[in-house]
Each structure stands twice: as C-alpha cells, then as structure tokens.
C-alpha positions as CSV (number, residue, x, y, z in Angstrom):
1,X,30.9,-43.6,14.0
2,X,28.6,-41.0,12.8
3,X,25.9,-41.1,15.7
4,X,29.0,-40.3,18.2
5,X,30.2,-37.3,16.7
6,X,27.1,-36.1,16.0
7,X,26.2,-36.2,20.1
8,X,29.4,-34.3,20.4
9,X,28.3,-31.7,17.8
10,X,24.8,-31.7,19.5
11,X,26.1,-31.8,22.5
12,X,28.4,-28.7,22.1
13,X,26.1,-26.8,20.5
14,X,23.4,-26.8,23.4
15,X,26.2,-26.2,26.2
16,X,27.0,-22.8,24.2
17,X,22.9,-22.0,23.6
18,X,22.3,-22.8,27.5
19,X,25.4,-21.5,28.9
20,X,24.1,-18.1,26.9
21,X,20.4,-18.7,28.2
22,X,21.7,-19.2,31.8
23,X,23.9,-16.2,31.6
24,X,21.7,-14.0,30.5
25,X,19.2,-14.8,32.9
26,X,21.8,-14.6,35.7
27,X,22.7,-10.8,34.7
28,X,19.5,-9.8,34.1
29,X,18.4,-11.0,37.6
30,X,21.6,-9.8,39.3
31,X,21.0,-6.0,37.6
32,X,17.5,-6.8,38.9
33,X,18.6,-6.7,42.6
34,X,20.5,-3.6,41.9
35,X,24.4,-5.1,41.9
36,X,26.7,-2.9,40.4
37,X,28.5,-3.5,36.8
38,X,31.4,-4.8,38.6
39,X,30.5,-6.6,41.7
40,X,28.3,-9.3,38.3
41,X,31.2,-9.3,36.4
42,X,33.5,-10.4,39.3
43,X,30.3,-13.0,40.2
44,X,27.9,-13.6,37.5
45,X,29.8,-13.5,34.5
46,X,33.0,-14.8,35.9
47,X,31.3,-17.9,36.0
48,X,29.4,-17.8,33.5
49,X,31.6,-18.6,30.7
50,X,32.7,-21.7,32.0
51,X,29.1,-22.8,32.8
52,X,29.8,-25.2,30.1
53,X,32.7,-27.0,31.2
54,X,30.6,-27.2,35.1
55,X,28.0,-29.1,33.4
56,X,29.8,-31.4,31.7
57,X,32.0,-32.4,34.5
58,X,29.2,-32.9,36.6
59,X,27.5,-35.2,34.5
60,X,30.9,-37.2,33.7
61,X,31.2,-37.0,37.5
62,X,27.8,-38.6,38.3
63,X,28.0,-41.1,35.6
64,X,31.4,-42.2,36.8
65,X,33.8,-40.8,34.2
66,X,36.0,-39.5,36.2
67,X,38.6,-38.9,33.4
68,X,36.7,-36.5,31.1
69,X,35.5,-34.5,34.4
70,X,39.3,-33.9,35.9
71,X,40.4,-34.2,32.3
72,X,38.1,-31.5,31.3
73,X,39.2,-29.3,34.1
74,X,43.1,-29.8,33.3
75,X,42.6,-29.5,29.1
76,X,40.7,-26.6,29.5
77,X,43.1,-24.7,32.0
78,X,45.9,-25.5,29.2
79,X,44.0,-24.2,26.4
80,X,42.7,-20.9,28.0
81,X,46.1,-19.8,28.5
82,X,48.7,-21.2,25.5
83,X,45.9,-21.2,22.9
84,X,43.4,-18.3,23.3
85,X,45.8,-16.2,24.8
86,X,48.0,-17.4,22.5
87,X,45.3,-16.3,19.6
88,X,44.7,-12.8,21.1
89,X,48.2,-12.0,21.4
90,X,49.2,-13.1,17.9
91,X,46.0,-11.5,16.1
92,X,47.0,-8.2,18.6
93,X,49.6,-8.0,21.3
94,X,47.7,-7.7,24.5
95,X,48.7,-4.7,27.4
96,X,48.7,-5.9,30.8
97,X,47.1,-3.5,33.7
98,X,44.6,-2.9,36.5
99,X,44.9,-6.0,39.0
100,X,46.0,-8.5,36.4
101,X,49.9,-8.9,37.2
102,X,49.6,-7.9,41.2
103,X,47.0,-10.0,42.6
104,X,44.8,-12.0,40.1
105,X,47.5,-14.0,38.2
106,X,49.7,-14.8,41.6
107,X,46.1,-16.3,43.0
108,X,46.2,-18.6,39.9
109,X,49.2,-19.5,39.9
110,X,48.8,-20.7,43.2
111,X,45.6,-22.0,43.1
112,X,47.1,-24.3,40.6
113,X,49.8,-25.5,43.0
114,X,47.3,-26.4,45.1
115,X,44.8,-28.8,42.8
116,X,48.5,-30.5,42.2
117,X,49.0,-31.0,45.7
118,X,45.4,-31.8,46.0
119,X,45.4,-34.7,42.7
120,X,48.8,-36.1,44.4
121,X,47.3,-38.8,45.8
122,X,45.2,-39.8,42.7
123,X,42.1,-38.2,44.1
124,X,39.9,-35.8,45.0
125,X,37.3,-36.3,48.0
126,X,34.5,-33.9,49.5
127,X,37.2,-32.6,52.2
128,X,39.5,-31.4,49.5
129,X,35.9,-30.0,47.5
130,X,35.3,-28.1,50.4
131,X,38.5,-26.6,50.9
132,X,38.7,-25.6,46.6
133,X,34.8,-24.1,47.2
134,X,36.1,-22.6,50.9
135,X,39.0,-20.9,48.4
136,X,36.5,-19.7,45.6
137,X,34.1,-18.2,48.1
138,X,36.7,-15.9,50.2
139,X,38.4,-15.1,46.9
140,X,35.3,-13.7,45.1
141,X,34.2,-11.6,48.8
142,X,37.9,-10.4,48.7
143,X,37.9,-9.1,44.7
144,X,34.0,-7.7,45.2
145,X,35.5,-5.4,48.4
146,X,38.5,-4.9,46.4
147,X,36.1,-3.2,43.6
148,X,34.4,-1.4,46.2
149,X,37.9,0.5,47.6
150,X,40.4,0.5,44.8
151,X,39.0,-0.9,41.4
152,X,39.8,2.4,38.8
153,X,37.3,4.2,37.0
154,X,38.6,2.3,33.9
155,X,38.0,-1.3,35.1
156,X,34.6,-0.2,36.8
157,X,34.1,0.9,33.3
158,X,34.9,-2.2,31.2
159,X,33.4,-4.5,33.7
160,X,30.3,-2.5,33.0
161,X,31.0,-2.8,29.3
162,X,31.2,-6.5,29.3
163,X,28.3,-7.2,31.5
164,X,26.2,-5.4,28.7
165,X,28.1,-7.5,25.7
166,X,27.4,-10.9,27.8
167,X,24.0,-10.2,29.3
168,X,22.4,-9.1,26.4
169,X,18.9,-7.6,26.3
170,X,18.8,-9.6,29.7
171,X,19.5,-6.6,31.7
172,X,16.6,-4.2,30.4
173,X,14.0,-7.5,31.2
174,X,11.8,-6.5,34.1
175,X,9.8,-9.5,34.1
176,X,10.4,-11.9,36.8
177,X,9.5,-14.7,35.6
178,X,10.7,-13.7,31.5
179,X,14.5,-14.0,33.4
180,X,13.6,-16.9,35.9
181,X,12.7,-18.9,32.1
182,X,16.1,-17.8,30.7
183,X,17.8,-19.6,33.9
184,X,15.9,-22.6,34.2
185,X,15.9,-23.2,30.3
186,X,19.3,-22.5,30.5
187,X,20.0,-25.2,33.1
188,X,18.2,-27.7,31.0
189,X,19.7,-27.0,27.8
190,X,22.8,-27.5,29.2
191,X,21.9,-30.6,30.8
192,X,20.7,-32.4,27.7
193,X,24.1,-30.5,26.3
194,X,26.6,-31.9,28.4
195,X,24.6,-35.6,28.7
196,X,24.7,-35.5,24.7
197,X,28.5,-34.6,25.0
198,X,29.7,-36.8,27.5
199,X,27.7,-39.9,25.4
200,X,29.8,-39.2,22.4
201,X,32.9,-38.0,24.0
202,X,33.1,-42.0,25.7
203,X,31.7,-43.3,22.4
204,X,34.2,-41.6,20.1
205,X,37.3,-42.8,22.7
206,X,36.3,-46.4,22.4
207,X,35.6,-46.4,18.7
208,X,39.3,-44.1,18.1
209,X,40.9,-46.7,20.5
210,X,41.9,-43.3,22.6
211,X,41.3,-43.1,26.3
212,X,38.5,-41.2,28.0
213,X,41.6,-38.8,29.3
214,X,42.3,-37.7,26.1
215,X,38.9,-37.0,24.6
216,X,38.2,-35.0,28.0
217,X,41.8,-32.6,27.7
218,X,41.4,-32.1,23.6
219,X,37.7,-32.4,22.3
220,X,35.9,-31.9,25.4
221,X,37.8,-29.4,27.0
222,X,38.6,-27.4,23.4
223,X,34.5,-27.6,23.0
224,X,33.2,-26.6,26.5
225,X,36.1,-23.5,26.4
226,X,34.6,-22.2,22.7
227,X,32.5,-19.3,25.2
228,X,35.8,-18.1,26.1
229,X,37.4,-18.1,23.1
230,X,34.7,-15.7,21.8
231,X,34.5,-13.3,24.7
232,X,38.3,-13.1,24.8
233,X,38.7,-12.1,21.0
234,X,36.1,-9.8,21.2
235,X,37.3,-7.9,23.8
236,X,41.0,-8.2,22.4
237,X,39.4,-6.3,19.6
238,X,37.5,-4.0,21.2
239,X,41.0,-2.4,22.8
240,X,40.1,-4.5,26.4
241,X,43.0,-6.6,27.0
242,X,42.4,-6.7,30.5
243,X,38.8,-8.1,30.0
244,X,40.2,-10.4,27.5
245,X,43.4,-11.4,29.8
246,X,40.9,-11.8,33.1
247,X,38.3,-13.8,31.6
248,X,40.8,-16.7,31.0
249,X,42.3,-16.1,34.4
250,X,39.0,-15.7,35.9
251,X,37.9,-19.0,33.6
252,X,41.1,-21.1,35.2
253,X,39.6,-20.0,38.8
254,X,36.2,-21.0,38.8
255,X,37.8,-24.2,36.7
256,X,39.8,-25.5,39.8
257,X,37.6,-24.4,42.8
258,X,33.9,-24.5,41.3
259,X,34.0,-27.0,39.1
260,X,36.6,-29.8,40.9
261,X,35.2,-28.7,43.9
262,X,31.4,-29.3,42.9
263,X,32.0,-32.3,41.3
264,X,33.5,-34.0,44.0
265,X,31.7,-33.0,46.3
266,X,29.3,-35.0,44.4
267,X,31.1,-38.0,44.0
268,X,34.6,-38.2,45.0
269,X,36.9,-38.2,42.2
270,X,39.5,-40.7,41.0
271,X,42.4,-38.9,39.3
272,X,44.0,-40.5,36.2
273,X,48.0,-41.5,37.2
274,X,48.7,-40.0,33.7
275,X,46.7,-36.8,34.2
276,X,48.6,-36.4,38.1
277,X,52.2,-37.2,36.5
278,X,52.2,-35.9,33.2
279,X,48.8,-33.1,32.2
280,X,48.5,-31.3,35.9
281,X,52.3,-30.6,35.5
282,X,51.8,-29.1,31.6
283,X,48.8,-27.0,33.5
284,X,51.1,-25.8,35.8
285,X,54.1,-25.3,33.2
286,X,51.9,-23.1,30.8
287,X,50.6,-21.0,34.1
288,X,54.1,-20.1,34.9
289,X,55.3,-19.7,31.2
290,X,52.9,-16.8,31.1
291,X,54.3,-14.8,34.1
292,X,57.4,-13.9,32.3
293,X,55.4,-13.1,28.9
294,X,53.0,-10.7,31.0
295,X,55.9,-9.1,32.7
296,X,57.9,-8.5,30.2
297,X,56.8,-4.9,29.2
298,X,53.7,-5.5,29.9
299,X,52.3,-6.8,27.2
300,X,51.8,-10.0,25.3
301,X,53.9,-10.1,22.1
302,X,52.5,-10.8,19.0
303,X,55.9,-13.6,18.6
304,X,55.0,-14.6,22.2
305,X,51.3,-15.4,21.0
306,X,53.3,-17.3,18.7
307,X,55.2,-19.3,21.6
308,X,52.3,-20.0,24.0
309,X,50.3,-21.3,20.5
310,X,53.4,-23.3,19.4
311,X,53.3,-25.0,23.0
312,X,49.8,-26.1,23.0
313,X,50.8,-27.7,19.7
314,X,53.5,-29.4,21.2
315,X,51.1,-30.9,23.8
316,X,48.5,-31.9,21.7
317,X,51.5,-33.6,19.2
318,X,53.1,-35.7,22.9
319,X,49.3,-36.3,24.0
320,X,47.8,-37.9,20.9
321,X,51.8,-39.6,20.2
C-alpha cells in the first residue's frame, strides 16, 4: 500500500516542479517575442496552471483510463469553484469587477452546458475534440482583441503583475536556449509526474476497493488543481480578487476545451455513466450556484465562502458514501 501512495506523492510533486519549469519557460519566451503583460496572461499563463491536470489526463487517456482523465476534468472543475473559491472568500470576501460577471463567467457557464451535451452519449470522439479546441481557440483570439480595445488600465495592470509572480526570473532570461531547457525539462518532468500519478492513482483504487472515477474527481483532481490553489490565495491576498476569481474561471476553460479536447483527440473517450448522470450535473450545479453569490453585491461573502466550501463537503461525503 505504501509504494502506491508514494507514486501519488511523487507523482504530484513533479507535476507542480514541471508545471512551474514549463511555465516559466513559456513566459519568459512569450516576453521574449515582445507580447504584452496581458495578451501571456490571457495565453500563457492561463494555461499554465492547469498544465498539470493536461498531463495527467493525457497519459490516463493514452493508457486507457478513461475514468481518471474525464474524472480529472469534472473533479477539478468542482473543486476550483466550491473549494478554492470557497477558501478565498472565507479567508477574505472577494470583489467582483473588470470582465468577470459580463462576459467571462457566462462563457463558462456555457461552455459547461456544452461538455454535458457533449458526455450525453457516454463519450467523447475527435469530432466533439475539435469542436471543444475550435471553442478554446476563437475564445482566447476574442479575449486577446478584447484586451487590445477595452481591457482597463487596472486589469492591463494586474495581468502584468501576475505574469511577473508566475514567470519568475523567467522573464529577465535572454538566453535562448537557458528558456528552451525550462520548457523541455518542464515537459519531461511532468511526464514522469503524471505517469508516476496515474500508476498509483489506479493502484490505490484497486487496493481501497474504490473505482478509478473516484480517485480521478478527489485525489487526482484535488492534486493536479494544488497550482491553482496557490496562485488564487495569493492574489486573494494581494487585494487581486479578480486575478484570483479569473484564474479558476480561466482554469475551468482550458479544463473543458484543452484538456477533453486534447485527449480525445488522442484517443476517443469513454465517459463513465456515473460521471454523465450524477458528477457532470454537480459540475454544472456548483457553476451556476456561483452566479448568484458573484451577483449579489458583487462580492463573495465571507458566509458564502462558507456555503460553496460546505458544498464540496457534501459532494465528497455522497461520492465516497
């Protein structure tokens, strides 16, 4: 029992060392062909914090375990929102502003109707993977000419501000090759990360008697989302709720179109009944729950931090049941 949780530990620990290698890489390359602050933040870094959950549902993909890669897509979607926003909110109450509430949340929202129209028939092939990356693409052209004509000083600002926290020192590297090295050792730690955490995450579900679906929406998903955690709280912190608020919004995105769509459209995936009947529904019931909590005021009570954390409990509590 040990050697299993110890791959998951392993495992974990070099998704969030490569994840950090490949991201810093990425910005300092992207500063190096002169993109502004805000069009990496909307591209680069956007991504980049759920680098982690991409490689491990790729690899689950490839290898055929189809119910950690869809369940790692679905867990992690329900965590970002009732549990770290749920965190930020109750540590601080979060304000709402720029582009969150008009345009960013809605596209979630539906974006999340659509992966449940999508998983309906207990699948996902390369023509629905083309449509999700079809979606991603025009969405992140629209947002990047959206910065270019309307973005406020402000959000140009924190955008700048959080490529700096998340890039690093990567951004002052001239050296070609210096930030080529932090993206391909990035892409290998994470490989060896998510092969170590997929090994144990099947291991520890036959030796718990639980199925691969619920070590991929708990451990895996709570594991690969740990980047998100940590850039949300620090913003929270740092007074920029709207960098804290759109990295899990941003997160849910790239969850949905990049990573479903990537991994099937490298092998077709088989969707759990349980997951289409019972999990894509709490995804979708936890996405709505927080329009009312945004609108409200505009902000994010510390007692509704309490409520979206007190659901996620509940869903762990009918999951493991």
């Amino acid at each position: 029992m040990l050697i299993p949780i110890l791959l998951v530990i392993v495992g974990l620990a070099l998704l969030a060392g490569g994840g950090e290698l490949l991201l810093r890489g990425a910005v300092g390359l992207a500063s190096r062909m002169r993109l502004t602050p805000a069009i990496i933040g909307l591209t680069v870094v956007a991504a980049g914090t759920s680098v982690p959950e991409l490689a491990v549902s790729l690899i689950a993909s490839v290898e055929g375990q189809t119910d950690i890669a869809v369940g790692n897509v679905v867990g992690s979607n329900i965590f970002n929102v009732v549990f770290i926003l749920g965190l930020c909110a109750l540590i601080k109450p979060l304000t709402i502003g720029g582009n969150t509430i008009r345009l960013e949340y809605p596209v979630m929202a539906l974006v999340t109707l659509m992966c449940l129209a999508l998983i309906n028939d207990g699948s996902v092939n390369r023509l629905d993977a083309v449509l999700l990356l079809t979606v991603y693409v025009c969405f992140t052209a629209y947002m990047v000419a959206l910065v270019r004509d309307q973005m406020s000083a402000t959000e140009v600002q924190e955008f700048g501000a959080e490529v700096k926290d998340l890039g690093g020192d990567a951004p002052t590297v001239k050296s070609l090759p210096v930030l080529l090295a932090f993206v391909l050792g990035g892409i290998a730690v994470l490989g060896a990360g998510a092969q170590a955490t997929v090994t144990g995450a099947v291991d520890l579900a036959r030796l718990f008697g639980l199925s691969e679906r619920v070590i991929g929406l708990t451990i895996v998903a709570a594991g690969t989302s740990l980047p998100e955690v940590v850039t949300s709280l620090v913003s929270s912190f740092r007074g920029r709720d709207d960098v804290a608020i759109g990295n899990v919004i941003g997160s849910n995105l790239f969850n949905i179109l990049g990573i479903l769509g990537l991994s099937a459209l490298i092998s077709p995936l088989a969707v759990n009944p349980l997951i289409v009947a019972r999990d894509s529904w709490w995804m979708l019931g936890t996405t709505l729950l927080l329009f009312p909590l945004m609108y409200t005021g505009f902000r994010v009570m510390r007692w509704e931090g309490g409520v979206l954390l007190a659901t996620y409990g509940v869903y762990l509590a009918l999951l493991l049941v």
